[in-house]
C-alpha positions in Angstrom: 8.1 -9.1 -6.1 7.4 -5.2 -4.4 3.5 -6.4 -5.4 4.0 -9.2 -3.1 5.3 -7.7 -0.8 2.8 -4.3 -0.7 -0.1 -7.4 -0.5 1.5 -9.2 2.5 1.9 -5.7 4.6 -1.4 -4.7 3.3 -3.1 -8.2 4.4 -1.4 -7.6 8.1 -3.6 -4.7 8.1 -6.8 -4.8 6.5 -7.2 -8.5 5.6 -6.2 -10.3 2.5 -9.4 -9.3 0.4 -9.1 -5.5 0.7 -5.3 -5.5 0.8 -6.3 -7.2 -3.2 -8.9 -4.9 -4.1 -6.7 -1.9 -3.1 -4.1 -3.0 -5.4 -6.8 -3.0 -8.1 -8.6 -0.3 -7.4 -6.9 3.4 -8.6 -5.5 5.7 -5.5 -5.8 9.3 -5.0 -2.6 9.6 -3.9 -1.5 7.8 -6.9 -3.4 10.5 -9.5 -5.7 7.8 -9.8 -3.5 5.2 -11.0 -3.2 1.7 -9.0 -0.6 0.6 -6.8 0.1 -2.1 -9.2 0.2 0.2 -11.9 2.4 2.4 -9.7 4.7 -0.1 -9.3 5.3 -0.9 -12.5 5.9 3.3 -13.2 9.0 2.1 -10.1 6.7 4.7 -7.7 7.4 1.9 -5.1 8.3 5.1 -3.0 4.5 6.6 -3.6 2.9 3.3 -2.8 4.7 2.8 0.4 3.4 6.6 1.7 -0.8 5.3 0.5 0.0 2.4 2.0 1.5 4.0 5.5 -2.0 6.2 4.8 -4.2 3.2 5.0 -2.4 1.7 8.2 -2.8 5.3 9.5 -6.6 5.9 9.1 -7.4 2.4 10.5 -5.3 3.9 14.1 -2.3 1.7 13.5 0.7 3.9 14.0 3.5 1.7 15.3 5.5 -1.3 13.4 4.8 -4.1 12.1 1.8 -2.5 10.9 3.2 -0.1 9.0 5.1 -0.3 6.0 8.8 0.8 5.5 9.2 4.0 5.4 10.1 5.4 1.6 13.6 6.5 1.2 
């Protein structure tokens, strides 16, 4: 369910292809694991902060396009 819910954000931002591929694909600020691999380590925390990154280097610094923040 967190997946789902890291690709929905994610497609809000950078479309629904990329938002796939950057779960898939392994993340510096990860150590080079994947989100979905993150996930399933329960980092949900770490994956929230990469993916308030993303939404950050694309200029989008307000709500809804960034994810919640990590607790």
């Amino acid at each position: 369910m967190q997946a789902y819910q890291v690709i929905k954000h994610l497609d809000q931002v950078v479309g629904t292809v990329e938002a796939q591929a950057w779960m898939a694909r392994g993340n510096e600020m990860l150590g080079g694991l994947t989100p979905v691999g993150a996930i399933k380590e329960r980092r949900i925390d770490d994956v929230l902060k990469a993916m308030r990154a993303v939404a950050m280097e694309r200029g989008l610094f307000e709500e809804p396009f960034l994810p919640p923040s990590p607790k």
